[in-house]
Backbone and ligand atoms as CSV (ligand in chain L), in Angstrom:
chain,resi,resn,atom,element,x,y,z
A,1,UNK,N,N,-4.568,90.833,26.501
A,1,UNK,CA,C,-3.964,91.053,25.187
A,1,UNK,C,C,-2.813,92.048,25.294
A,2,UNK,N,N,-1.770,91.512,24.505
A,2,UNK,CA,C,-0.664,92.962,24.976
A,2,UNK,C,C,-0.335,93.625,23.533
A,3,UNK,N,N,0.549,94.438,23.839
A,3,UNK,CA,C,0.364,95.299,22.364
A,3,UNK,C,C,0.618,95.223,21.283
A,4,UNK,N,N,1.398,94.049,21.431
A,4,UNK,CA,C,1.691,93.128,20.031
A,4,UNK,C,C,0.703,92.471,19.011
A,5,UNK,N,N,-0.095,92.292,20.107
A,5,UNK,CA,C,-1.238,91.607,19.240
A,5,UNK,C,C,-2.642,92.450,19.102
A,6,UNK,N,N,-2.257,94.046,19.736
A,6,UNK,CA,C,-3.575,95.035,19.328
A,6,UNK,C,C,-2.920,95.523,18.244
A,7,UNK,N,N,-1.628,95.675,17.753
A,7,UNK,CA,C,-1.099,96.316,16.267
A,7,UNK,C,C,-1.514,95.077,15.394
A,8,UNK,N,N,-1.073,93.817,15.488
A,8,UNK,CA,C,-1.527,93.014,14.875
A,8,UNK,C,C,-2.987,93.061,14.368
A,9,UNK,N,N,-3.511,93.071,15.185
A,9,UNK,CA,C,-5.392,93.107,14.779
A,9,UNK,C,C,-5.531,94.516,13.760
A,10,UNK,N,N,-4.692,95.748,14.948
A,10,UNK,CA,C,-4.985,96.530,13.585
A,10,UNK,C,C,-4.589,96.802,12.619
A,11,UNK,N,N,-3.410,95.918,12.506
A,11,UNK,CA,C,-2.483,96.079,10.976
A,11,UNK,C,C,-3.598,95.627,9.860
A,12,UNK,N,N,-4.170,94.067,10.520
A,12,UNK,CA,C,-4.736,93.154,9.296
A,12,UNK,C,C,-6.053,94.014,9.052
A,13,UNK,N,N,-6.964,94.782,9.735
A,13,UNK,CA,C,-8.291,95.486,10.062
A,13,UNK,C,C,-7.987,96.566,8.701
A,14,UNK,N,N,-6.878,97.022,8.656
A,14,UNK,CA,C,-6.265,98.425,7.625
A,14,UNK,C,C,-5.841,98.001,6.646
A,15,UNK,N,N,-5.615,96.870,6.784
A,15,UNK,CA,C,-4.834,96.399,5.512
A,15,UNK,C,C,-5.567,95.371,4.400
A,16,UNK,N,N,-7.072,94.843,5.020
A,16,UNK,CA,C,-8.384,94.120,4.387
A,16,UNK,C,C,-8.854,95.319,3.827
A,17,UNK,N,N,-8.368,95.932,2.703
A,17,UNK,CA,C,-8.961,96.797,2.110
A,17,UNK,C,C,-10.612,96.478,1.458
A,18,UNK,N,N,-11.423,96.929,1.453
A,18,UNK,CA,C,-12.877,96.890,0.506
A,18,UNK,C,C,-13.120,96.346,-1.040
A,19,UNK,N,N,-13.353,95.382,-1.246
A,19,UNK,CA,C,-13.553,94.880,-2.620
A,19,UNK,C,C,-14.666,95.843,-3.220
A,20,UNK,N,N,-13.654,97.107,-4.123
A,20,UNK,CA,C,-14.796,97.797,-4.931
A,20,UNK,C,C,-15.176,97.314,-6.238
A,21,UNK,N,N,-15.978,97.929,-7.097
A,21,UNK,CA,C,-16.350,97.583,-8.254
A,21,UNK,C,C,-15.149,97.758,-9.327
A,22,UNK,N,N,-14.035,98.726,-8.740
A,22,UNK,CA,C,-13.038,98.556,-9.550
A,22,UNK,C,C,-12.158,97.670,-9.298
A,23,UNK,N,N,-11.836,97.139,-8.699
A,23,UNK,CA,C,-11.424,95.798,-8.748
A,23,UNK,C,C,-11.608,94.872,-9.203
A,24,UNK,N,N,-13.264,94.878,-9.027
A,24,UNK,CA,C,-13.930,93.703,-9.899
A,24,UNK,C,C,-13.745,93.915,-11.163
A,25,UNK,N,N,-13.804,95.247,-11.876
A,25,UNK,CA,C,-13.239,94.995,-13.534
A,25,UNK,C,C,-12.169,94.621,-13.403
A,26,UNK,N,N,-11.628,94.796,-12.763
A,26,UNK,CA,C,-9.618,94.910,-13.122
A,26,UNK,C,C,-9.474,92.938,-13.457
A,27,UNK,N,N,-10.250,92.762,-11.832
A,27,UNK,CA,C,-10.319,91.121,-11.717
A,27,UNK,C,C,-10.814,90.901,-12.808
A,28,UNK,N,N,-12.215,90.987,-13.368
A,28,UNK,CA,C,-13.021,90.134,-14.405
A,28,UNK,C,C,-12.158,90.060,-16.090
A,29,UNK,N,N,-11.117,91.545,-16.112
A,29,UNK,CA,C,-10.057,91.449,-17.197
A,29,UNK,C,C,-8.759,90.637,-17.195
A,30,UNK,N,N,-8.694,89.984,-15.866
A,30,UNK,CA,C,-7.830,89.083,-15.938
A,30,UNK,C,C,-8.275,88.096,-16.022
A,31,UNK,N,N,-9.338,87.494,-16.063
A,31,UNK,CA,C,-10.024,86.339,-15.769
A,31,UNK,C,C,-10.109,86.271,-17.493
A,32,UNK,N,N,-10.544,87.076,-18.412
A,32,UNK,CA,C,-10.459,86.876,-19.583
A,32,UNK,C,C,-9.260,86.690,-20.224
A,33,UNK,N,N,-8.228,87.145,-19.451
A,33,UNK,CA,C,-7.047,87.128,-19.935
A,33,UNK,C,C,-6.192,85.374,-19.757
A,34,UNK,N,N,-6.904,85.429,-18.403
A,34,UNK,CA,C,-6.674,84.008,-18.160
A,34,UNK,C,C,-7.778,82.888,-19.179
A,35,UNK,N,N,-8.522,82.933,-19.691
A,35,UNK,CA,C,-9.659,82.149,-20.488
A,35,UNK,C,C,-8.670,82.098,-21.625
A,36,UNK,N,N,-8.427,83.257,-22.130
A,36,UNK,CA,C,-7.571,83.579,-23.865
A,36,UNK,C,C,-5.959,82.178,-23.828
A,37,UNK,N,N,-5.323,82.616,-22.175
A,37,UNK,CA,C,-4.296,82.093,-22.470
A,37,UNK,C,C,-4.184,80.238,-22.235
A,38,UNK,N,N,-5.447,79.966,-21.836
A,38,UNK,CA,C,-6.040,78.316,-21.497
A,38,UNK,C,C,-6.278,78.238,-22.945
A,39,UNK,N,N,-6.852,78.522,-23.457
A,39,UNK,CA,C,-7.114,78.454,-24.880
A,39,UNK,C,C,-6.084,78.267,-26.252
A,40,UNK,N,N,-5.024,78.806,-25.903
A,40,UNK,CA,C,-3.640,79.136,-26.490
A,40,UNK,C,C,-3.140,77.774,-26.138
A,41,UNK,N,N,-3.050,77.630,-24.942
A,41,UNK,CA,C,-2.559,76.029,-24.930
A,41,UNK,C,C,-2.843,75.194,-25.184
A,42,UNK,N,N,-4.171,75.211,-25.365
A,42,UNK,CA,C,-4.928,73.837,-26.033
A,42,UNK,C,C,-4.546,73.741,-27.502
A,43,UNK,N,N,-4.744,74.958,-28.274
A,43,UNK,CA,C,-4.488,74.932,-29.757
A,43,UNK,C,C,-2.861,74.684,-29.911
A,44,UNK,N,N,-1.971,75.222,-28.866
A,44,UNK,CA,C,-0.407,74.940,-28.740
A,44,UNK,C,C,-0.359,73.442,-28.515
A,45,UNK,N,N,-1.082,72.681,-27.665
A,45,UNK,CA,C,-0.885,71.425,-26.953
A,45,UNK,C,C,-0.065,71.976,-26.449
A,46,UNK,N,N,0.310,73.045,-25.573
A,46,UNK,CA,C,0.776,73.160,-24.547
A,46,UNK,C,C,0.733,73.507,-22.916
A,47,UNK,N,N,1.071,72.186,-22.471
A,47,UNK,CA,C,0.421,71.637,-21.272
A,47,UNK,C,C,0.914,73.249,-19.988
A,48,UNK,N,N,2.480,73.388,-20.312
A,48,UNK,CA,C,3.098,74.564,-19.303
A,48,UNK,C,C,1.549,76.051,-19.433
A,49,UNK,N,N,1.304,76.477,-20.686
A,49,UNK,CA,C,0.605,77.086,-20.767
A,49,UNK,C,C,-0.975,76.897,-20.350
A,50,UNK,N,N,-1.107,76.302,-20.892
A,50,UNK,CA,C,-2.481,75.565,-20.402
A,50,UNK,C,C,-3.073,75.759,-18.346
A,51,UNK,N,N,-1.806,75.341,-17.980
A,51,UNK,CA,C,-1.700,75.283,-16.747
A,51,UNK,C,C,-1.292,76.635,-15.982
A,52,UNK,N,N,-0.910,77.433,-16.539
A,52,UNK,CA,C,-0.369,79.067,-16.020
A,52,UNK,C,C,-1.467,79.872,-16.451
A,53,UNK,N,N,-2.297,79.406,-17.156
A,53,UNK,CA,C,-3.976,80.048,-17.276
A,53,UNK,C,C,-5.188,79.430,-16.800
A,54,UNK,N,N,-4.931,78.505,-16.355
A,54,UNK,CA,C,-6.223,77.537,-15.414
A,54,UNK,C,C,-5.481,78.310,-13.682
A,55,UNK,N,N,-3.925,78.536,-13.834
A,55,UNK,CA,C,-3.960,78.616,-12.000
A,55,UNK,C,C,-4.043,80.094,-11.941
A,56,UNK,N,N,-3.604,81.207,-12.837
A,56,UNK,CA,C,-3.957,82.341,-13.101
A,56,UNK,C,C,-5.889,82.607,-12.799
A,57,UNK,N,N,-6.903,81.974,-13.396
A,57,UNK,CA,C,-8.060,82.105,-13.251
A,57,UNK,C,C,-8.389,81.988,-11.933
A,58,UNK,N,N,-7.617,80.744,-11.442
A,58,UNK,CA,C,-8.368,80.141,-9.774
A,58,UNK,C,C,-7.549,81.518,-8.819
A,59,UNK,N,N,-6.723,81.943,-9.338
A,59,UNK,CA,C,-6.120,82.732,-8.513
A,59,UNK,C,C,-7.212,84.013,-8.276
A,60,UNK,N,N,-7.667,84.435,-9.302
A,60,UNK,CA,C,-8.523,85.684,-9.799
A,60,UNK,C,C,-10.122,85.459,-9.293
A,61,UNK,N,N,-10.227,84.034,-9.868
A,61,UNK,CA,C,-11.594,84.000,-9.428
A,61,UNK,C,C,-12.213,83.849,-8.190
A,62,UNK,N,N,-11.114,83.205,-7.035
A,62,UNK,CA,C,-11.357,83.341,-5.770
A,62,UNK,C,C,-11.499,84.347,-4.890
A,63,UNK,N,N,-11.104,85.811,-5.567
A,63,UNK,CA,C,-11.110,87.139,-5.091
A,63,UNK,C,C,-12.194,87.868,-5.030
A,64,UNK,N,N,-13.071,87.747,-6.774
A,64,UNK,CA,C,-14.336,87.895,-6.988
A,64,UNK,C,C,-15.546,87.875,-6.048
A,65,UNK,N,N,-16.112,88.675,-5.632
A,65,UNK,CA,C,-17.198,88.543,-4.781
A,65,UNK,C,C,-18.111,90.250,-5.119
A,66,UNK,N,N,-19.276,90.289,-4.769
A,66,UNK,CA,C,-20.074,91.572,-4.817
A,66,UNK,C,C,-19.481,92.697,-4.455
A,67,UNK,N,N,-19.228,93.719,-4.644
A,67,UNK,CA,C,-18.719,94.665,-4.486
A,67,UNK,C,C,-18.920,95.676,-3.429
A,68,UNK,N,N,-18.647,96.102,-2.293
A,68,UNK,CA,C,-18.611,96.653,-0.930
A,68,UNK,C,C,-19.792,97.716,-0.799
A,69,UNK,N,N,-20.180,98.125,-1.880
A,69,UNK,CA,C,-21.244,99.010,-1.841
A,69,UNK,C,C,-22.512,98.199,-2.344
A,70,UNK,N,N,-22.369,97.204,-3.278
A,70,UNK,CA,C,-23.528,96.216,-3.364
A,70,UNK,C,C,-23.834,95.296,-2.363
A,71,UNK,N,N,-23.364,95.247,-1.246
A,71,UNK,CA,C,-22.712,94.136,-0.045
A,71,UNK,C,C,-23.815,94.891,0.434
A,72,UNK,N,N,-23.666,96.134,0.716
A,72,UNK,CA,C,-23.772,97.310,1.881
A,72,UNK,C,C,-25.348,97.717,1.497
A,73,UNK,N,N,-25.430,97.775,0.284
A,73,UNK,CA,C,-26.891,98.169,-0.154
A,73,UNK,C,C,-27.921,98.471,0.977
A,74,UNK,N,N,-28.838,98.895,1.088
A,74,UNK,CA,C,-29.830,99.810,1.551
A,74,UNK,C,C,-31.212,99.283,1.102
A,75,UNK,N,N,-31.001,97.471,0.622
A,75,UNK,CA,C,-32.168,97.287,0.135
A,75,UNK,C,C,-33.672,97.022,1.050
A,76,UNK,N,N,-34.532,97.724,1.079
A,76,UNK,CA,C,-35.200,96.718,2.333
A,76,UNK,C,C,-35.854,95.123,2.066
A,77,UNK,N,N,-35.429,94.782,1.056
A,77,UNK,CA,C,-35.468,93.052,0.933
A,77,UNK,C,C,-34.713,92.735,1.050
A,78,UNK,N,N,-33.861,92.561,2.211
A,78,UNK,CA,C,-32.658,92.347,2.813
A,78,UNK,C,C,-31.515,90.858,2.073
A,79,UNK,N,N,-32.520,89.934,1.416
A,79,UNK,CA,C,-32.125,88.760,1.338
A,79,UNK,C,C,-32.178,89.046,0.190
A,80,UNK,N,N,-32.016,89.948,-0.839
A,80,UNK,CA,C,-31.320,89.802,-1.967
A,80,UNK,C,C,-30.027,90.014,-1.712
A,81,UNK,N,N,-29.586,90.943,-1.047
A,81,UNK,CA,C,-28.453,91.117,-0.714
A,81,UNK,C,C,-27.791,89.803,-0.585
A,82,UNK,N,N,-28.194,88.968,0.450
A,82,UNK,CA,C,-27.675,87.718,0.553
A,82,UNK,C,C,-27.295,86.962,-0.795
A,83,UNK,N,N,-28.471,86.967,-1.489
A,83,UNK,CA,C,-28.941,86.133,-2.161
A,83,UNK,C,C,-28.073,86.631,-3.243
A,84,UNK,N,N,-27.496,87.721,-3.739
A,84,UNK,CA,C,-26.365,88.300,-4.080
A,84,UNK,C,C,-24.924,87.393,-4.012
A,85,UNK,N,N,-24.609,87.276,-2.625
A,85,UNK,CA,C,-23.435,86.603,-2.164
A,85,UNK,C,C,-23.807,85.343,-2.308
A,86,UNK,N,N,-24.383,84.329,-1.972
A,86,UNK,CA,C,-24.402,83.627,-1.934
A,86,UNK,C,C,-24.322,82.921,-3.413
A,87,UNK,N,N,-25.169,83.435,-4.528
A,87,UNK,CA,C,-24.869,83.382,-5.963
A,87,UNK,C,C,-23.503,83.194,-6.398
A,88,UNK,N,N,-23.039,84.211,-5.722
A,88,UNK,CA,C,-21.098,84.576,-6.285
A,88,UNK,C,C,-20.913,83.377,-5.964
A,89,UNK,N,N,-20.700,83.590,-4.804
A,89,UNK,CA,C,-19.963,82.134,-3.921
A,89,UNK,C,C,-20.086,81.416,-5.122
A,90,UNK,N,N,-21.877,80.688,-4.737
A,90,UNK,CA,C,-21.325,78.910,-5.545
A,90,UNK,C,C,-21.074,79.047,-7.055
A,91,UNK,N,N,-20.803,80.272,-8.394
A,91,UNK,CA,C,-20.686,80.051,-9.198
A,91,UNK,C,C,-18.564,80.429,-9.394
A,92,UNK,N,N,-18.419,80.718,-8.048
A,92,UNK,CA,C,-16.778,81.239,-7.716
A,92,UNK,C,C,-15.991,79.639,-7.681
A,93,UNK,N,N,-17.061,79.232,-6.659
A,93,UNK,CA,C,-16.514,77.628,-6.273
A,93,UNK,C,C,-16.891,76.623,-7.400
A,94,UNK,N,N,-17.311,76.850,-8.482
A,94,UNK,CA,C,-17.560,76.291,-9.694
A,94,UNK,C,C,-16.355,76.127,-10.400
A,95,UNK,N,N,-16.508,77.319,-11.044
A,95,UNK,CA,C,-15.322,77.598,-11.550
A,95,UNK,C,C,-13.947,77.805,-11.610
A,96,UNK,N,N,-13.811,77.592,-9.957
A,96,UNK,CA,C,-12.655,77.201,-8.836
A,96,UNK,C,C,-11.989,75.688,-9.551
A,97,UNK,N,N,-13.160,75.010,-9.317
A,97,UNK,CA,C,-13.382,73.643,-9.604
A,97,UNK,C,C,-12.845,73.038,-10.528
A,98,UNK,N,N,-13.816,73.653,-11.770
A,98,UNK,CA,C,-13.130,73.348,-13.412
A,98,UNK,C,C,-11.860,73.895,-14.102
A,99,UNK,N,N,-11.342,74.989,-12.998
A,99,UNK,CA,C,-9.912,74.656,-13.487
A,99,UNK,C,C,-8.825,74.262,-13.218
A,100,UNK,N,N,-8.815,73.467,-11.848
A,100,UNK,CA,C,-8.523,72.538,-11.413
A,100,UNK,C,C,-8.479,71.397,-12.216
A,101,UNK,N,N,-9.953,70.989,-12.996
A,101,UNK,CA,C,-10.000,70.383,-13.499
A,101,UNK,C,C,-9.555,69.866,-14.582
A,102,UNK,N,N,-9.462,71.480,-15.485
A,102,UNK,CA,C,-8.336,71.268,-17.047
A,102,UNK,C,C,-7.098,70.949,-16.322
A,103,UNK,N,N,-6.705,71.270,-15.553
A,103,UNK,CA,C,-5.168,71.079,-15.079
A,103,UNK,C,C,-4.604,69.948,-15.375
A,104,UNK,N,N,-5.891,68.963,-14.184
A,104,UNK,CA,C,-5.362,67.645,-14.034
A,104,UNK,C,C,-5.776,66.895,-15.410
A,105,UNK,N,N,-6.820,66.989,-16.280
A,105,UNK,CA,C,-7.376,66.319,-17.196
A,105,UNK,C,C,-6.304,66.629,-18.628
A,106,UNK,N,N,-5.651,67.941,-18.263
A,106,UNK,CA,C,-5.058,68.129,-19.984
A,106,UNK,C,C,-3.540,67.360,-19.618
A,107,UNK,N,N,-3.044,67.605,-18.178
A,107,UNK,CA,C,-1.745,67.013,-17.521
A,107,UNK,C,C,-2.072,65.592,-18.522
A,108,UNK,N,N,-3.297,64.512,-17.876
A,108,UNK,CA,C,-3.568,63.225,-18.428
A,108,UNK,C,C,-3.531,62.787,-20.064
A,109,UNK,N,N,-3.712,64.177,-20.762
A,109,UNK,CA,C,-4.035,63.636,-22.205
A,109,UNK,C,C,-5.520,63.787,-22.390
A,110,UNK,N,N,-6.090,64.293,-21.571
A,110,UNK,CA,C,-7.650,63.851,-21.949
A,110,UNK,C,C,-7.950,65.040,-22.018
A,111,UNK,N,N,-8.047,65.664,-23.061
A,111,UNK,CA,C,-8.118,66.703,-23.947
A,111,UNK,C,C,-9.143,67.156,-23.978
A,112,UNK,N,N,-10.574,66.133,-24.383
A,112,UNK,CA,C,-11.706,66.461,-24.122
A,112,UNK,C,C,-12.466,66.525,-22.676
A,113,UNK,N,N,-12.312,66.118,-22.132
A,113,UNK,CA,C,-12.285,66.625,-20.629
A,113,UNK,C,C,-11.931,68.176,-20.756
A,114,UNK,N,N,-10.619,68.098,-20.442
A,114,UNK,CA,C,-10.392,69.553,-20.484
A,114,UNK,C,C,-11.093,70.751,-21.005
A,115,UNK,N,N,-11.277,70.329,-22.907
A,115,UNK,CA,C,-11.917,71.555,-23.239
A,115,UNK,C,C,-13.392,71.518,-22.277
A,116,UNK,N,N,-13.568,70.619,-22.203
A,116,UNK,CA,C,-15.497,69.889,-21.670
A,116,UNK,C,C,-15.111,71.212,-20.547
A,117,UNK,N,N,-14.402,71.046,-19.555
A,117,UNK,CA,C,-14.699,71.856,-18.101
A,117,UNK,C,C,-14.076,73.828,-19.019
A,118,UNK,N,N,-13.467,73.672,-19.725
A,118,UNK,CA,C,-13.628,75.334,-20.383
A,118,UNK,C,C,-14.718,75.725,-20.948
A,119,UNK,N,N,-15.453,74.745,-21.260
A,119,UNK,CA,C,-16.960,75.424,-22.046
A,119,UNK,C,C,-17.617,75.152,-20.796
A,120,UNK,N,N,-17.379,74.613,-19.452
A,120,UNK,CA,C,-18.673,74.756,-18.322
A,120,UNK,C,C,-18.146,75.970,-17.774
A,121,UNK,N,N,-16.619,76.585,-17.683
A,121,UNK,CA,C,-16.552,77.469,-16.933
A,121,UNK,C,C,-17.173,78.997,-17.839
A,122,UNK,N,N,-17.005,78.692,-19.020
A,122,UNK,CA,C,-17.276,79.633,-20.342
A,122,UNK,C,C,-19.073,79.831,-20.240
A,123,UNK,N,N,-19.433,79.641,-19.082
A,123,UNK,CA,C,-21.096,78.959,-18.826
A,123,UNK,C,C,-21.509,79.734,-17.799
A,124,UNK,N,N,-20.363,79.422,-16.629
A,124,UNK,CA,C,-20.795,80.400,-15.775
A,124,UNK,C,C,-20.829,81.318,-15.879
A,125,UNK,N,N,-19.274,82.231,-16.641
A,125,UNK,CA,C,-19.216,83.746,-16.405
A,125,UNK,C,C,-20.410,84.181,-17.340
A,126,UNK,N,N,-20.581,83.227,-18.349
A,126,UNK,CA,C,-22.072,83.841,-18.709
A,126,UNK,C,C,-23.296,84.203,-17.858
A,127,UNK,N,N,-23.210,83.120,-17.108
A,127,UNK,CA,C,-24.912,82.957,-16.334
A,127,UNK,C,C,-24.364,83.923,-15.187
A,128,UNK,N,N,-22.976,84.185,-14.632
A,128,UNK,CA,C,-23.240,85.819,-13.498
A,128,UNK,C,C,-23.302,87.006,-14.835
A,129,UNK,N,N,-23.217,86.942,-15.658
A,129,UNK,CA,C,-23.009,88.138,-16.056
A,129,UNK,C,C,-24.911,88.176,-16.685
A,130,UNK,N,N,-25.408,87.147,-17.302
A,130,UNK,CA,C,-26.636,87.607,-17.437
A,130,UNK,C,C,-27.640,87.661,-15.960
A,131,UNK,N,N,-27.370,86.921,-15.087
A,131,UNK,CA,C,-28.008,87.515,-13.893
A,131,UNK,C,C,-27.907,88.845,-13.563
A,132,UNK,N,N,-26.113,89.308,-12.960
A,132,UNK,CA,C,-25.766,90.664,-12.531
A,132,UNK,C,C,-26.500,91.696,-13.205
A,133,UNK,N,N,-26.615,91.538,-14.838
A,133,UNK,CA,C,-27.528,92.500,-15.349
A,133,UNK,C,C,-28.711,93.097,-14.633
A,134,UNK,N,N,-30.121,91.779,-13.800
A,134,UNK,CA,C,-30.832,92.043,-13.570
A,134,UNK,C,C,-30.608,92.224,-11.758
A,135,UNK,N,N,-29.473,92.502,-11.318
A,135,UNK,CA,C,-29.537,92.752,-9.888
A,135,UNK,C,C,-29.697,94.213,-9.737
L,1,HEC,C1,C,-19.967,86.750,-9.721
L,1,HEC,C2,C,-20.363,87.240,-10.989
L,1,HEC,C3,C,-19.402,87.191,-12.153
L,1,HEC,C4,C,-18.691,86.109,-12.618
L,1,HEC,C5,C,-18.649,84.703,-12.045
L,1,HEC,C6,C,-17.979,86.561,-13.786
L,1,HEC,N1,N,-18.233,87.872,-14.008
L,1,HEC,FE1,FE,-17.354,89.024,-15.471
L,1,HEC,N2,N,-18.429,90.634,-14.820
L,1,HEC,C7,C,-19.283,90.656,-13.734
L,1,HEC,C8,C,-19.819,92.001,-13.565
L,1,HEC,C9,C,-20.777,92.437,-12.495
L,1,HEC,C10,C,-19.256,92.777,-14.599
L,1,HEC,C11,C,-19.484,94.268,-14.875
L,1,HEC,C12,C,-18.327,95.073,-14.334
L,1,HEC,C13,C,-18.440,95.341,-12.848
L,1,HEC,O1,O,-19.291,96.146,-12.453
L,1,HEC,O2,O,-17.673,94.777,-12.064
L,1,HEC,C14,C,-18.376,91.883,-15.372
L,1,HEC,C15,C,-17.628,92.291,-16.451
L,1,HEC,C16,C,-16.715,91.502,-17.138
L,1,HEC,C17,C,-15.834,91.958,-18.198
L,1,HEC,C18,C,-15.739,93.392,-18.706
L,1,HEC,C19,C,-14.755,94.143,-17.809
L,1,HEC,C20,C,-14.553,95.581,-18.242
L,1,HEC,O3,O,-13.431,95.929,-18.607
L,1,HEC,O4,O,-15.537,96.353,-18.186
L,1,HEC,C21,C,-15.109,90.891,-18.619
L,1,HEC,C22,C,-14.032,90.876,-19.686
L,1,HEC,C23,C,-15.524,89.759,-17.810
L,1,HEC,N3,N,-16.509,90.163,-16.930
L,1,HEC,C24,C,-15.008,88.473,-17.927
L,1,HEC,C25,C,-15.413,87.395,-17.149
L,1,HEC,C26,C,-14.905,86.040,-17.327
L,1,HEC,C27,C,-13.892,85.612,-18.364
L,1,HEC,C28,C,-15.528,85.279,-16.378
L,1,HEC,C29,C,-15.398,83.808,-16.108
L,1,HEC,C30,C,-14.097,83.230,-15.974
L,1,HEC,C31,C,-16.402,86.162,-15.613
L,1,HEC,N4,N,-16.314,87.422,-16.129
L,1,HEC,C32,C,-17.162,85.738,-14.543
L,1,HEC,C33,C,-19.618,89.582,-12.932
L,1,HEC,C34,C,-19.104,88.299,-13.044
């Protein structure tokens, strides 16, 4: 390896900063911000808008994950921890999903589609947020 590629390793090593819990608010207030402005377009019928708040969410929601000190926990039931991440994940890749989905469905005209996948994504952040309660 020559030294180009040991700064490299440690540029990216310093620069993967820690997903804290403040982030995660910062994230979870854009994610509402992004819900409000999907919403605006539907009542606008406007498709430009509609679509700058479905790719705004996927942008936000793919970042989302447990927070570096809940990661790190000290639990000795080790597999909640997991069981932690693994939760995020598939309700991240959900909601990844469905707004993808308004995208292409409100692009089409099919309106109900669209709202259909905003009330499933309007589902999840419910069901992490009443889980997270009990973690
Ligand atoms: C993976 C779990 C998870 C998902 C999915 C999730 N949330 Fe959250 N949300 C949290 C947690 C945990 C908190 C509490 C704040 C914290 O500790 O990060 C929170 C808090 C919030 C808050 C309050 C932030 C503040 O200022 O205190 C808002 C608003 C919010 N979420 C919106 C959303 C929206 C909108 C979605 C869906 C698009 C969503 N959340 C999906 C876990 C989640």
């Amino acid at each position: 390896m020559n030294k180009f590629y040991i700064l490299l390793l440690l540029g990216t090593t310093l620069l993967a900063a820690p997903y804290t819990k403040q982030d995660r608010i910062k994230d979870m207030q854009k994610m509402a911000e992004a819900m409000t402005t999907i919403s605006t377009g539907f009542f606008y019928n406007n498709n430009d808008i509609v679509q700058s708040g479905a790719l705004e969410l996927s942008e936000v929601i793919r970042k989302v994950k447990p927070p570096l000190e809940e990661r790190a926990e000290q639990d000795p039931l080790a597999r909640w921890e997991n069981e932690k991440v693994r939760f995020s994940n598939k309700i991240v890749r959900t909601i990844d999903g469905k707004a993808e989905l308004i995208i292409e469905r409100f692009a089409d005209g099919d309106v109900q589609a669209a709202v259909q996948a905003y009330t499933k994504i309007m589902k999840q952040c419910m069901k992490c947020h009443h889980e997270v309660r009990a973690w």
